[in-house]
C-alpha positions as CSV (number, residue, x, y, z in Angstrom):
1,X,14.1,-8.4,-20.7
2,X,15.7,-5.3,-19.4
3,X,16.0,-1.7,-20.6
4,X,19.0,-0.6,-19.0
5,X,21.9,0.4,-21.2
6,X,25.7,0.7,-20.9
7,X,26.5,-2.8,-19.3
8,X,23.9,-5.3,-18.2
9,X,25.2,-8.8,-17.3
10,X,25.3,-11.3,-16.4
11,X,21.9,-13.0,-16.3
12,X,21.3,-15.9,-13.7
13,X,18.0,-17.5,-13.7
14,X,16.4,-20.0,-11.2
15,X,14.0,-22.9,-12.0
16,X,11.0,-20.7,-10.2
17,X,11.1,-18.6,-13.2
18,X,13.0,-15.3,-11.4
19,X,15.8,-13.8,-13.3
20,X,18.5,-12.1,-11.7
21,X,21.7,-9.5,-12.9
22,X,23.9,-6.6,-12.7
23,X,22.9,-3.5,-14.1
24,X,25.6,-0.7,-14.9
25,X,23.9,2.1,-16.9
26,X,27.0,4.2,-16.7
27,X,25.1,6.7,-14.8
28,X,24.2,5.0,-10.9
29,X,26.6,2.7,-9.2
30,X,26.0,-1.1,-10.2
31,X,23.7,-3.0,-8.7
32,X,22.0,-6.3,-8.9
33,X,18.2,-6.8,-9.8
34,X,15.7,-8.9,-9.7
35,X,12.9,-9.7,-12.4
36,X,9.9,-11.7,-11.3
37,X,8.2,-14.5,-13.8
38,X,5.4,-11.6,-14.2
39,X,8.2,-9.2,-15.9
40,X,8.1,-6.9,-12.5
41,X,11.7,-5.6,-11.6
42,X,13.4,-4.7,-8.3
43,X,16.6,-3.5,-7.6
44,X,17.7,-5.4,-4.8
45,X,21.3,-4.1,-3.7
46,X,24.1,-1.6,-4.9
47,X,27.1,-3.5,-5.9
48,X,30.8,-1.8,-6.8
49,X,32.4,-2.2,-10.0
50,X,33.0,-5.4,-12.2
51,X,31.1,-7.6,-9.4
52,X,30.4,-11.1,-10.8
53,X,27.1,-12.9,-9.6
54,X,26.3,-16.5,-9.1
55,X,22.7,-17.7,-7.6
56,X,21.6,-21.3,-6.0
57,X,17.7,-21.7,-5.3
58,X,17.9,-21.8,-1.4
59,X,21.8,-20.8,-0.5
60,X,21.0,-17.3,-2.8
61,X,23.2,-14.5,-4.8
62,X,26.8,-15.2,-4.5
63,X,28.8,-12.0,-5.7
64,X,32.3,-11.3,-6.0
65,X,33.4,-7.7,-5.9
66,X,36.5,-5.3,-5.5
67,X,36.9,-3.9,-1.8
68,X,39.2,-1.7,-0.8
69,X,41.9,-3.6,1.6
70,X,43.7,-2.0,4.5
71,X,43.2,1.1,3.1
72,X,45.7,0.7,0.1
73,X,44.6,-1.7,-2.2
74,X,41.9,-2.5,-3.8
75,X,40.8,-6.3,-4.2
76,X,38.0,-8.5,-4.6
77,X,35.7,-10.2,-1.8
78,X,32.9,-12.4,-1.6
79,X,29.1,-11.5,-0.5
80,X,25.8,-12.9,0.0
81,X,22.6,-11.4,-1.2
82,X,19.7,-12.7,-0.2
83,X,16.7,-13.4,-3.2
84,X,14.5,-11.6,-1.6
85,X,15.0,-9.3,1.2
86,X,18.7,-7.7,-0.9
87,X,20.4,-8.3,2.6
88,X,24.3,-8.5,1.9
89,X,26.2,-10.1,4.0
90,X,30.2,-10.1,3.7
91,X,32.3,-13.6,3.9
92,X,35.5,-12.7,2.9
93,X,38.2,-9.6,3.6
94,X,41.1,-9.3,1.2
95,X,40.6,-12.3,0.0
96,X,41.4,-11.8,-3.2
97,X,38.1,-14.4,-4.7
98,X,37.9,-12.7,-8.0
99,X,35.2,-15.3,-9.3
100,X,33.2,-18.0,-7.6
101,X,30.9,-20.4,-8.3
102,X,28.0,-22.3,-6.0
103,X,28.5,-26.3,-5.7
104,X,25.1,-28.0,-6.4
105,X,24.5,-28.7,-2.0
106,X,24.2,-24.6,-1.9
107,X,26.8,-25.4,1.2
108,X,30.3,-24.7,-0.5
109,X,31.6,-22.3,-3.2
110,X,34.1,-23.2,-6.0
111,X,36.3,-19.3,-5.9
112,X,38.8,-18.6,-8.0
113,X,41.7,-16.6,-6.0
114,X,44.1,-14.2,-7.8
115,X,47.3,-13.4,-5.7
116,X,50.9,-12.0,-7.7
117,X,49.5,-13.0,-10.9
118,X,48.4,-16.5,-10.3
119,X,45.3,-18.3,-9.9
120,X,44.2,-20.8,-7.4
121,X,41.3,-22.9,-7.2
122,X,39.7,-23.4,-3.3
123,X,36.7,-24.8,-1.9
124,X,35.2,-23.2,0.4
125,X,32.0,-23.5,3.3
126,X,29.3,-21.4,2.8
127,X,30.6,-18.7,4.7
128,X,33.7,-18.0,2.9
129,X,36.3,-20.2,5.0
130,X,39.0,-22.0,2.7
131,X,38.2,-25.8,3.3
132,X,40.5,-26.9,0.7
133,X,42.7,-26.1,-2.3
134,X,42.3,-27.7,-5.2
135,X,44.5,-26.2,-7.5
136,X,47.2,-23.8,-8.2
137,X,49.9,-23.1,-10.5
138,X,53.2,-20.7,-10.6
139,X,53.2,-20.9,-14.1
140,X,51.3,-17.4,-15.0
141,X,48.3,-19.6,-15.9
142,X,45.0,-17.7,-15.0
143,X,41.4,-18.8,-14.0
144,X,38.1,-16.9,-14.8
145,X,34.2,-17.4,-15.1
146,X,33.9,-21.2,-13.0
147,X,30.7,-22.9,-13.3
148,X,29.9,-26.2,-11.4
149,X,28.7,-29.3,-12.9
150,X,24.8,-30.4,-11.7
151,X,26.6,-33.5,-10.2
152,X,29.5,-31.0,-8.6
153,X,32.3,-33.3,-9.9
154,X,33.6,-30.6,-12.3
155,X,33.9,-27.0,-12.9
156,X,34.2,-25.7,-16.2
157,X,36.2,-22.3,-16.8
158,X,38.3,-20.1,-18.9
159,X,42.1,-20.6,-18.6
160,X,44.9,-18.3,-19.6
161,X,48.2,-20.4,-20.4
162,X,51.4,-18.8,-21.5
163,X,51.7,-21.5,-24.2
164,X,48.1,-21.3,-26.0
165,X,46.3,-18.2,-24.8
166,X,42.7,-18.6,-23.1
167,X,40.7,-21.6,-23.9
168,X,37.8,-23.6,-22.1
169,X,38.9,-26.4,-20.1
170,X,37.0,-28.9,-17.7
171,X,38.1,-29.7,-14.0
172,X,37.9,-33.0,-12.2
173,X,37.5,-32.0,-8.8
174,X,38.8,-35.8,-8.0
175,X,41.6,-36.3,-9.6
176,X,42.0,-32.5,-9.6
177,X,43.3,-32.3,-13.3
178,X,42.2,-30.4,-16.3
179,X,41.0,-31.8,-19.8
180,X,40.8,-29.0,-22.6
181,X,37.3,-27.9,-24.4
């Protein structure tokens, strides 16, 4: 569906049939694009390097992306891009919200936050505040790629452990405990 090379991923679709991803063709900064149920493309906005994208029907394209931070650091922020216009809008500043995920009500986001090696799991509002956290551990274990259950009671991910490597493992956002895949 797309002819652009190097590093293309990853693909989001919505039920009205458009498809969106980042492209990285090695040769133009990243950016994330647009293909309409008629095959037409559109780039809709420049991105920086190993941004991850998320998209809800009416809340839009959730990204994650490195930033630099108080000029000596470089760490990763949330965005919104909106479906149609490309508008970005910033939520976050050294936030450190490696991944994130849209809940079903387009109102909160599941993001994954990576401080001194370790992960936490937060809930926040749709514009980036922390409203709760969910999880966290001190052990080294590490948190990538959440998605959200259709009902938003669980979040599926990847999880390093120190004992058994990575692995897919489910979340109960209720009783806030995870059941291996």
């Amino acid at each position: 569906i797309s002819e652009h090379g190097y590093f293309t991923g990853p693909l989001q679709a919505l039920p009205d049939g458009r498809v969106f991803y980042i492209n990285y063709d090695g040769r133009r900064y990243p950016a994330v694009w647009r293909i309409e149920p008629d095959g037409t493309q559109k780039k809709l906005a420049s991105l920086n390097f190993n941004a991850r994208l998320d998209v809800h029907k009416e809340a839009g394209l959730l990204i994650a992306q490195t930033e630099l931070c108080n000029n000596a650091s470089t760490n990763y922020d949330l965005y919104i891009v909106d479906a149609d216009s490309g508008k970005k809008r910033r939520l976050t500043k050294c936030a450190r919200y490696r991944f994130a995920a849209w809940m079903p009500d387009g109102e909160h986001i599941i993001g994954v936050q990576n401080q001194s090696g370790q992960s936490a799991l937060h809930l926040l509002d749709a514009n980036g505040r922390l409203q709760e956290a969910l999880w966290s551990r001190d052990d080294g274990t590490m948190v990538s790629n959440p998605d959200v259950s259709p009902d938003g009671k669980h979040v599926v991910a990847s999880l390093w452990r120190p004992q058994t490597g990575w692995n897919l493992e489910l979340f109960d956002i209720e009783t806030r405990s995870w059941q291996l895949l």
